[in-house]
C-alpha angles and dihedrals in degrees: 000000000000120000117233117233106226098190121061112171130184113205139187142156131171085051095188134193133208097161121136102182113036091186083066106095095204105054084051082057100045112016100063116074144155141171102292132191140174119216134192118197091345096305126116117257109156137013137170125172111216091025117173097236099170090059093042084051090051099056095043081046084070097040096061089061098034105039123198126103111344102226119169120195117173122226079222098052128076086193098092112219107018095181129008139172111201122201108229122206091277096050097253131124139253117183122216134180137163092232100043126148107215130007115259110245087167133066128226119239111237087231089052100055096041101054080047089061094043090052086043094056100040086046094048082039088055093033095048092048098042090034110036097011085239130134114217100176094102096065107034088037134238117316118237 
């Protein structure tokens, strides 16, 4: 039988900025970065430095609300895709990427990626705003 992970966590520090117009969606999505990694209890299982994590918030954004497989391709990336999580028949997740660093033997519980992703987006909101004066909201969507 698989074991089930129980702590997802989406990380990220030297959150970075090179937009000129703030009112253009697309520069939020793809012109603020910052070393990003994904951990799995605890253990690395992704990372990626100048990662676009506004874009990457704004997919999961609509994954939250849409369900499904969580599948994140980036408009700045030829590697597609550069991180998934695939449901599998009992509702639970497996991660892939092509740059992982280990191969996933665990599932993720559905509760427990998506409570990573809520705590992702409300940390890059406050970080964007204190850190870069920008407010992301509009393009990853209202928290709650």
């Amino acid at each position: 039988m698989d074991s089930v992970s129980d702590k997802v966590t989406f990380a990220f520090e030297h959150l970075k900025s090179d937009v000129d117009q703030p009112e253009e969606g697309w520069e939020l999505l793809l012109r603020i970065t910052a070393d990003f990694s994904v951990l799995i209890n605890g253990r690395m299982f992704y990372s990626e430095v100048a990662f676009p994590v506004v874009e990457f918030a704004a997919r999961a954004a609509l994954w939250l609300k849409d369900g499904g497989d969580l599948s994140y391709e980036s408009m700045d990336s030829q590697e597609k895709p550069l991180l998934t999580f695939f449901r599998g028949g009992d509702g639970k997740f497996r991660p892939y990427s092509p740059h992982q660093e280990f191969q996933m033997a665990d599932y993720i519980d559905e509760n427990a990626l998506r409570q990573a992703i809520v705590e992702f987006r409300a940390r890059l909101c406050r970080e964007a705003m204190t850190a870069l004066d920008l407010n992301v909201t509009p393009v990853i969507g209202e928290l709650g």
